[in-house]
C-alpha positions in Angstrom: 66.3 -142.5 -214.5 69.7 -141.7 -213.7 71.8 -141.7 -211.1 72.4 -138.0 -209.2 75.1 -137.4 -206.8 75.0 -134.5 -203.9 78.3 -133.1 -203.4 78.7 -131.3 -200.0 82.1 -129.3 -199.3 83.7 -130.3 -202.2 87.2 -129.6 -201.6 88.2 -129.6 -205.3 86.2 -126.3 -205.9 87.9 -124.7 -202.8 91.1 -125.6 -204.3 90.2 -124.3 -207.9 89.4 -120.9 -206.4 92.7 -120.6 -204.4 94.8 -120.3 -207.6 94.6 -116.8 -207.5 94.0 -113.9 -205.3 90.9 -112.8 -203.4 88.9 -109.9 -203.6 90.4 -108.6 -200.7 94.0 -109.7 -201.2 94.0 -108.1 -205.0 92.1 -104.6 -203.1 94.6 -104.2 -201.2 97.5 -105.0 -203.7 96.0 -102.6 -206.0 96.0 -99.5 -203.2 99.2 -100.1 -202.8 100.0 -99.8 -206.4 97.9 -96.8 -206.7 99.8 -95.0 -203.8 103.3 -95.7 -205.0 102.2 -94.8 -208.7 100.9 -91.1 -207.5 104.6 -91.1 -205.5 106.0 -91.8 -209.0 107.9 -95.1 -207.8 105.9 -97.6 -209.7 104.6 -97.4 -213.1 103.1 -100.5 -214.6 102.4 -103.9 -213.1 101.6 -107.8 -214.0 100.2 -110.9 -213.1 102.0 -114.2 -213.1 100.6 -117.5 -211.7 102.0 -121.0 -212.0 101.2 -124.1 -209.8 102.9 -123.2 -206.8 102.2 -119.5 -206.6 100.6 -116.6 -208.0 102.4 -113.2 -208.2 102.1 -109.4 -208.6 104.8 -107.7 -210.4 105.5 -104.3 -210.3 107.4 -102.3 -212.8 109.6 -99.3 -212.8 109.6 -99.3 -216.5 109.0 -101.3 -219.5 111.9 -103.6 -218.5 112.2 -107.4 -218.9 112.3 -108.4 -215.2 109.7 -106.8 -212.8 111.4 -105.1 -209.8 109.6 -106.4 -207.2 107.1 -109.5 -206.8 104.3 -109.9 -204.4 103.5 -113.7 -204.3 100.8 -115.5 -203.1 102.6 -119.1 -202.3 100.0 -121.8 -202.9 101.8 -124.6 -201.4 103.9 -123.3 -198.8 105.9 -125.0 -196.5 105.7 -122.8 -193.4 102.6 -120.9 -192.3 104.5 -117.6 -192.1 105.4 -118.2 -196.3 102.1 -117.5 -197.7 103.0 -114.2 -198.8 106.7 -113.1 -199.9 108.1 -109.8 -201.5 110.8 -111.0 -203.6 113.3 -108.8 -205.4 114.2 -109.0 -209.0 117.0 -111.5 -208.1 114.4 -113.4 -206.6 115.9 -113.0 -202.8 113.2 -112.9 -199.9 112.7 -109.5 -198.6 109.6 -110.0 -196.6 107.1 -112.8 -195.4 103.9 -113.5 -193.7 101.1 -115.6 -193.4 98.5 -112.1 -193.4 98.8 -110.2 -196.8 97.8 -107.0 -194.9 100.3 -106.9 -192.6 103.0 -107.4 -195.0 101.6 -104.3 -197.0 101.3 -102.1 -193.3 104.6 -103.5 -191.7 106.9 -102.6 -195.1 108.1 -99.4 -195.4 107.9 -99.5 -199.2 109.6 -96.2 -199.5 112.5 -97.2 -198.0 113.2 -100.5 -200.4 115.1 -99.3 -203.1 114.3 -100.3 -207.1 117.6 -101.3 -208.0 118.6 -101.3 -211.8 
Protein backbone atom coordinates (compact mmCIF):
# COMPACT_ATOMS: atom_id res chain seq x y z
CA UNK A 1 0.00 0.00 0.00
CA UNK A 2 1.27 3.37 -0.36
CA UNK A 3 2.20 5.94 1.52
CA UNK A 4 -0.48 9.07 1.83
CA UNK A 5 0.36 12.38 3.18
CA UNK A 6 -2.32 14.98 4.85
CA UNK A 7 -1.47 18.41 4.02
CA UNK A 8 -3.10 21.04 6.40
CA UNK A 9 -2.69 24.84 5.55
CA UNK A 10 -0.55 24.47 2.81
CA UNK A 11 0.97 27.68 2.28
CA UNK A 12 2.04 26.92 -1.37
CA UNK A 13 -1.66 26.95 -2.48
CA UNK A 14 -2.28 30.28 -0.60
CA UNK A 15 0.52 31.62 -2.52
CA UNK A 16 -0.57 30.18 -5.95
CA UNK A 17 -3.90 31.94 -5.58
CA UNK A 18 -2.41 35.39 -4.64
CA UNK A 19 -0.95 35.83 -8.18
CA UNK A 20 -3.83 37.61 -9.26
CA UNK A 21 -6.76 39.50 -8.10
CA UNK A 22 -9.70 38.52 -5.92
CA UNK A 23 -13.18 38.44 -6.55
CA UNK A 24 -13.59 41.42 -4.76
CA UNK A 25 -10.52 43.31 -5.76
CA UNK A 26 -11.34 42.71 -9.71
CA UNK A 27 -15.43 43.84 -8.72
CA UNK A 28 -14.45 46.68 -7.76
CA UNK A 29 -11.71 47.41 -10.46
CA UNK A 30 -14.30 46.64 -12.93
CA UNK A 31 -17.03 49.44 -11.44
CA UNK A 32 -14.74 51.66 -11.66
CA UNK A 33 -13.98 50.96 -15.28
CA UNK A 34 -17.59 50.88 -16.02
CA UNK A 35 -18.19 54.44 -14.48
CA UNK A 36 -15.34 56.12 -16.21
CA UNK A 37 -16.25 54.39 -19.55
CA UNK A 38 -20.12 55.80 -19.45
CA UNK A 39 -18.06 59.40 -18.47
CA UNK A 40 -16.30 58.66 -21.78
CA UNK A 41 -12.71 58.84 -20.03
CA UNK A 42 -11.66 55.22 -20.45
CA UNK A 43 -12.17 53.03 -23.30
CA UNK A 44 -10.44 49.70 -23.26
CA UNK A 45 -8.44 47.97 -20.53
CA UNK A 46 -5.80 44.99 -19.91
CA UNK A 47 -4.34 42.69 -17.71
CA UNK A 48 -0.64 42.30 -17.03
CA UNK A 49 0.92 40.00 -14.29
CA UNK A 50 4.52 39.20 -13.69
CA UNK A 51 6.28 37.82 -10.48
CA UNK A 52 6.18 40.71 -8.45
CA UNK A 53 2.82 42.23 -9.32
CA UNK A 54 -0.26 41.98 -11.15
CA UNK A 55 -1.78 45.11 -13.02
CA UNK A 56 -4.92 46.66 -14.54
CA UNK A 57 -4.34 48.92 -17.42
CA UNK A 58 -6.57 51.20 -18.64
CA UNK A 59 -6.70 52.71 -22.04
CA UNK A 60 -7.67 55.92 -23.59
CA UNK A 61 -7.27 54.45 -26.98
CA UNK A 62 -5.66 51.82 -28.87
CA UNK A 63 -2.22 53.18 -27.91
CA UNK A 64 0.99 51.18 -27.08
CA UNK A 65 1.40 52.29 -23.43
CA UNK A 66 -1.77 52.09 -21.07
CA UNK A 67 -2.50 55.43 -19.39
CA UNK A 68 -2.88 54.47 -16.09
CA UNK A 69 -2.04 51.09 -14.13
CA UNK A 70 -3.66 49.74 -11.06
CA UNK A 71 -1.26 47.17 -9.51
CA UNK A 72 -1.56 44.70 -7.13
CA UNK A 73 2.16 44.47 -5.68
CA UNK A 74 2.80 40.83 -4.66
CA UNK A 75 5.93 41.33 -2.83
CA UNK A 76 5.84 44.66 -1.39
CA UNK A 77 8.08 46.17 0.76
CA UNK A 78 5.85 48.37 2.91
CA UNK A 79 2.37 47.50 4.02
CA UNK A 80 0.96 50.74 2.60
CA UNK A 81 2.40 49.45 -1.18
CA UNK A 82 0.09 46.73 -1.88
CA UNK A 83 -1.83 48.73 -4.22
CA UNK A 84 -0.27 51.68 -6.49
CA UNK A 85 -1.81 53.78 -9.39
CA UNK A 86 1.00 54.35 -11.62
CA UNK A 87 1.03 56.67 -14.54
CA UNK A 88 2.21 55.80 -18.05
CA UNK A 89 5.78 57.03 -17.08
CA UNK A 90 5.47 54.59 -14.43
CA UNK A 91 5.60 57.45 -11.40
CA UNK A 92 3.52 56.59 -8.19
CA UNK A 93 0.37 58.54 -7.99
CA UNK A 94 -1.34 56.74 -5.31
CA UNK A 95 -0.85 53.91 -2.65
CA UNK A 96 -2.46 51.81 -0.05
CA UNK A 97 -2.58 48.71 1.60
CA UNK A 98 -6.86 48.54 1.10
CA UNK A 99 -7.73 48.41 -2.76
CA UNK A 100 -11.16 50.13 -1.85
CA UNK A 101 -9.91 52.96 -0.42
CA UNK A 102 -7.63 53.84 -3.07
CA UNK A 103 -10.61 53.59 -5.55
CA UNK A 104 -13.03 55.93 -2.87
CA UNK A 105 -10.12 58.39 -1.83
CA UNK A 106 -9.04 59.21 -5.76
CA UNK A 107 -10.72 61.67 -7.37
CA UNK A 108 -10.29 60.00 -10.76
CA UNK A 109 -11.87 62.83 -12.57
CA UNK A 110 -9.44 65.06 -11.59
CA UNK A 111 -6.17 62.94 -12.82
CA UNK A 112 -5.57 63.94 -16.11
CA UNK A 113 -4.79 61.21 -19.24
CA UNK A 114 -1.84 62.79 -20.54
CA UNK A 115 -0.80 62.07 -24.25
Amino acid sequence: MSKIKLVVNNTIQQKEKEKFFIKKELQSILNLYAKMVSNGSWKDYSFTSGIKEVSFNVYQRASEKPVLRILKNLKPRYFNEKYLIKDKNGAILKKSENLNQLINKTSWNKLRLVK
